[in-house]
C-alpha positions in Angstrom: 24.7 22.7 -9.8 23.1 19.8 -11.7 21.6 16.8 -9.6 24.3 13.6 -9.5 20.9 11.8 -9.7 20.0 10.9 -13.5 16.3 12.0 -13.7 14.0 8.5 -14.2 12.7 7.8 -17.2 9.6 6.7 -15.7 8.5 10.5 -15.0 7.7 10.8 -18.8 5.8 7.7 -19.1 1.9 7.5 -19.3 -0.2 5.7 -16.8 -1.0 2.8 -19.0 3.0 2.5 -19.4 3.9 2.0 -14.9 0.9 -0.2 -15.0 2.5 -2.2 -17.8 6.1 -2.4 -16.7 4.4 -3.2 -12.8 2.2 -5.6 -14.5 5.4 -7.0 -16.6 7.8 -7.1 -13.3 6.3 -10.0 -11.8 6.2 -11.9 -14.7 10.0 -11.7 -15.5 11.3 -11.3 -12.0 14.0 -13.9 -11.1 12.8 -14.1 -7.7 8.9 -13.2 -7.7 7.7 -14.7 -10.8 5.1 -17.5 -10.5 6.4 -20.8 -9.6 10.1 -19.3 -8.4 9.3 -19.4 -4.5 13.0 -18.5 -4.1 14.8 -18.0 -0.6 15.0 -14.2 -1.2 11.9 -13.4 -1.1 11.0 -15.6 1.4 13.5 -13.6 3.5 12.5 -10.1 2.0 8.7 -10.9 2.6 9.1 -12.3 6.0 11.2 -9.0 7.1 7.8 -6.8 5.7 5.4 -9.5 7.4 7.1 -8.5 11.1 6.4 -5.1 9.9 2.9 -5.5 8.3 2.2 -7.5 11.9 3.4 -4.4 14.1 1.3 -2.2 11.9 -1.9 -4.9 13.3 -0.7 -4.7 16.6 -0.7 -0.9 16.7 -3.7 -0.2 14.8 -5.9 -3.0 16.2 -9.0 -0.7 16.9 -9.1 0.4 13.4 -9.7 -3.1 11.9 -12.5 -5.2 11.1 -12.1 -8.5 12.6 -15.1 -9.8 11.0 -17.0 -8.8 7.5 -15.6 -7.9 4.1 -11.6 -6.8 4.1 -10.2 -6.5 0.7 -6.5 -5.3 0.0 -5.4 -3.4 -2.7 -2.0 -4.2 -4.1 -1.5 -7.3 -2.8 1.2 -8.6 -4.9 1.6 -12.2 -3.7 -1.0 -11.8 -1.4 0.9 -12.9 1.7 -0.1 -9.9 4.0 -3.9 -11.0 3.0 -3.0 -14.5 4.4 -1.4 -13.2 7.5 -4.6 -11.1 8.1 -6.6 -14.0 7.8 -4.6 -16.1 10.4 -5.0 -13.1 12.7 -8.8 -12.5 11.9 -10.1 -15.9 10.7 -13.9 -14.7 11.3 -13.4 -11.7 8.6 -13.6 -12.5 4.9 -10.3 -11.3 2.9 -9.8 -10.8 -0.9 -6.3 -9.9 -2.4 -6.0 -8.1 -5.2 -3.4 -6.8 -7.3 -3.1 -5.3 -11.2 -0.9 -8.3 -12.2 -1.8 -11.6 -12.3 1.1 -13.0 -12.3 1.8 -11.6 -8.6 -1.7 -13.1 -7.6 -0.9 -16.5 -9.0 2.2 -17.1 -6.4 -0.9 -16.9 -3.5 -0.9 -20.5 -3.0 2.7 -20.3 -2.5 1.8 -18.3 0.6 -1.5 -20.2 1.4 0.5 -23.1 2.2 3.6 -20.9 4.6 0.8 -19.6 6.4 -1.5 -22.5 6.5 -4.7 -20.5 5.5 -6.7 -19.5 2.2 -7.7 -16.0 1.5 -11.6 -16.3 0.2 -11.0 -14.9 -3.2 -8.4 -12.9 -5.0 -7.8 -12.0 -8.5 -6.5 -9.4 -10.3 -7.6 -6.1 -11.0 -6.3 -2.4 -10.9 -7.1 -0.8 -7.6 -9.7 1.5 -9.3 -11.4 -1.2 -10.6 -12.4 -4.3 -8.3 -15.1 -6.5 -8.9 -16.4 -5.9 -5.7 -20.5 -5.0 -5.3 -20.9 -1.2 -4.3 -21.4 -0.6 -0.2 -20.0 -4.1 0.5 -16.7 -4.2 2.3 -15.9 -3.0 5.6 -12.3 -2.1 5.4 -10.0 -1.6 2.3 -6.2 -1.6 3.0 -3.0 -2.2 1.5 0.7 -2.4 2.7 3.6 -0.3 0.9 1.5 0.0 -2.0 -0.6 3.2 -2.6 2.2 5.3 -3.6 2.2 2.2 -6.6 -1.3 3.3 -7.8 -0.4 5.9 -10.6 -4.2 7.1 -10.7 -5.1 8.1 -6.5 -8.5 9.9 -7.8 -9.6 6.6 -9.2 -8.8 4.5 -6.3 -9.9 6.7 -3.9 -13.3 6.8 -5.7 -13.4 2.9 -6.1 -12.6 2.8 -2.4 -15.4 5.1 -1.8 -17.6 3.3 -3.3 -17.4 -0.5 -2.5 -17.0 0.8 1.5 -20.4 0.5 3.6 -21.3 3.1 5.2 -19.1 3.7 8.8 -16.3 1.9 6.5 -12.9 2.8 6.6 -9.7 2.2 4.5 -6.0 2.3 5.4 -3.2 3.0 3.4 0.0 1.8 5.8 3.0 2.2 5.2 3.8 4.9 3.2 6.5 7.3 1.6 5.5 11.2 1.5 7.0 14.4 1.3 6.5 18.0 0.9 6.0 19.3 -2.7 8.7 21.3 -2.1 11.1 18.4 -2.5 9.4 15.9 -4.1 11.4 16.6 -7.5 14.6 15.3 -5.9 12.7 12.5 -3.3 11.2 11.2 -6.7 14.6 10.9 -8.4 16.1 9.6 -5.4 13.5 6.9 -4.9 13.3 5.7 -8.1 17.6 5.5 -8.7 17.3 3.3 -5.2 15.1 0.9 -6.9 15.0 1.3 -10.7 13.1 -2.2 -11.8 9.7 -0.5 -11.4 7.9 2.8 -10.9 8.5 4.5 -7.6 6.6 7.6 -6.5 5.6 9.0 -2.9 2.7 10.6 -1.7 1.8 14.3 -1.2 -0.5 14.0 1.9 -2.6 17.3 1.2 -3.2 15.7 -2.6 -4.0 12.8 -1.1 -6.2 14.5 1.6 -8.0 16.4 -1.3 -8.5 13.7 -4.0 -10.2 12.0 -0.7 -12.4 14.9 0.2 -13.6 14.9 -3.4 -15.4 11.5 -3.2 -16.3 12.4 0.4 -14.4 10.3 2.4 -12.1 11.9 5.5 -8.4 11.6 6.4 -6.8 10.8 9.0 -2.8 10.6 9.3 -0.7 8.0 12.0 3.1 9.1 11.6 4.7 6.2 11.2 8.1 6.3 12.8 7.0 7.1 16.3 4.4 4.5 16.2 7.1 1.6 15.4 10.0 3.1 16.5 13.3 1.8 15.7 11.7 -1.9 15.1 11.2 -0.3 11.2 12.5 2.9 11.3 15.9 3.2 12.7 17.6 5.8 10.6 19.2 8.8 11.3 16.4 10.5 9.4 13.4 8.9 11.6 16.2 9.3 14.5 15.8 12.5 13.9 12.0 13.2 13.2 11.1 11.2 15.9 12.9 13.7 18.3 11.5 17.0 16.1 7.8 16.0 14.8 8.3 18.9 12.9 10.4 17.9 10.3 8.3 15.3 9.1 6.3 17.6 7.5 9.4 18.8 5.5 11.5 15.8 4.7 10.6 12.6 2.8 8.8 11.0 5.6 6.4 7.7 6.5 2.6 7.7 6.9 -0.3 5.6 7.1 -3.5 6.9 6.3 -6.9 6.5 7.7 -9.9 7.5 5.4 -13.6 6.9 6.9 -16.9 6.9 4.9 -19.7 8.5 6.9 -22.5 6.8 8.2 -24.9 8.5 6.6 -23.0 9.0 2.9 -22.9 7.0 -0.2 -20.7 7.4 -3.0 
């Protein structure tokens, strides 16, 4: 019995084409383009900052509170600026492929009252960062974005210092099993750009390759119902199990050894 989800275009386009239309979305967005600062996203942003906080909270012993923190995907930027107003002694750079996202920064240097200490745009296999520089790499709801994982992961690998770590939070995964009909699903939810999820034993590969290891943090049972209240983490929070075969929610830890370089 055929799907009643229409297949996405977007699974026949090429790399160069997701970057393009992601690239193009915050240009022509009625609500995120540069200069807009509408009360919709303010709301929409705000609901993900009470998130992106509990993920902080949570995860406090895997953060660097001082040195080099760069995210990746940053969009606006206004998780960057709510890291610096938590750790004002670290130095934070946003980044994100379009530079029309990173433009509306100031926007969000002057809700939270602080200024990142660079950002610019870039795609998140190719910062400008110095190699063996930064002490943590992160980003928000946003890896599952990056259409090239080897790249980034390699990038990642190697602007981290040695003993560095990088954090991908908040995101969707499933099994390969179903990942034909989550992809369909995810991308007919929100059709205006690409949407994908994450395999985790891809991702744990494409990380073993450049030598960095993984970690995982389930997601659901370390917020709870504050951001995952549906029947489905209802559910998976009762039986672990089945988060590793439905469309589920991870964050990822990846640490470069001490002794490696990349």
């Amino acid at each position: 019995m055929a799907s009643s989800i229409e297949p996405p275009a977007y699974s026949h386009l090429s790399a160069d084409d997701k970057q393009r239309i992601e690239i193009e979305y915050w240009r022509d967005s009625p609500t995120e383009r540069p200069g807009a600062e509408s009360l919709d996203n303010l709301l929409n942003k705000m609901a993900e900052a009470r998130i992106f906080v509990a993920y902080l909270e949570k995860l406090k012993h895997l953060l660097a509170q001082r040195g080099t923190v760069v995210e990746l995907g940053a969009g606006q930027g206004w998780s960057s600026c709510i890291y610096k107003k938590l750790f004002p002694a670290a130095r934070v750079i946003a980044t994100d492929i379009s530079s029309y996202a990173i433009e509306s920064i100031e926007y969000w240097h002057r809700i939270y009252g602080v200024r990142t200490d660079g950002h610019y745009a870039c795609k998140s296999y190719a910062t400008e960062v110095p190699a063996q520089s930064v002490d943590l790499v992160y980003c928000f709801a946003a890896a599952h974005h990056f259409v090239e994982h080897g790249k980034t992961l390699g990038e990642i690998a190697r602007i981290l210092k040695p003993g560095g770590r990088a954090l991908f939070l908040h995101e969707p995964v499933c099994s390969r099993l179903l990942y034909p009909l989550a992809y369909r699903r995810v991308n007919a939810v929100r059709p205006e750009v690409p949407e994908d999820l994450l395999i985790t034993a891809d991702v744990r590969r494409l990380a073993a390759e450049v030598g960095l290891t993984t970690s995982l943090v389930r997601n659901a049972p370390l917020l709870g119902a504050q951001a995952f209240g549906t029947m489905n983490y209802k559910l998976q929070r009762r039986l672990p199990f089945l988060a590793n075969v439905l469309p589920s929610s991870m964050s990822f830890v990846f640490d470069k050894p001490e002794h490696g370089s990349a």
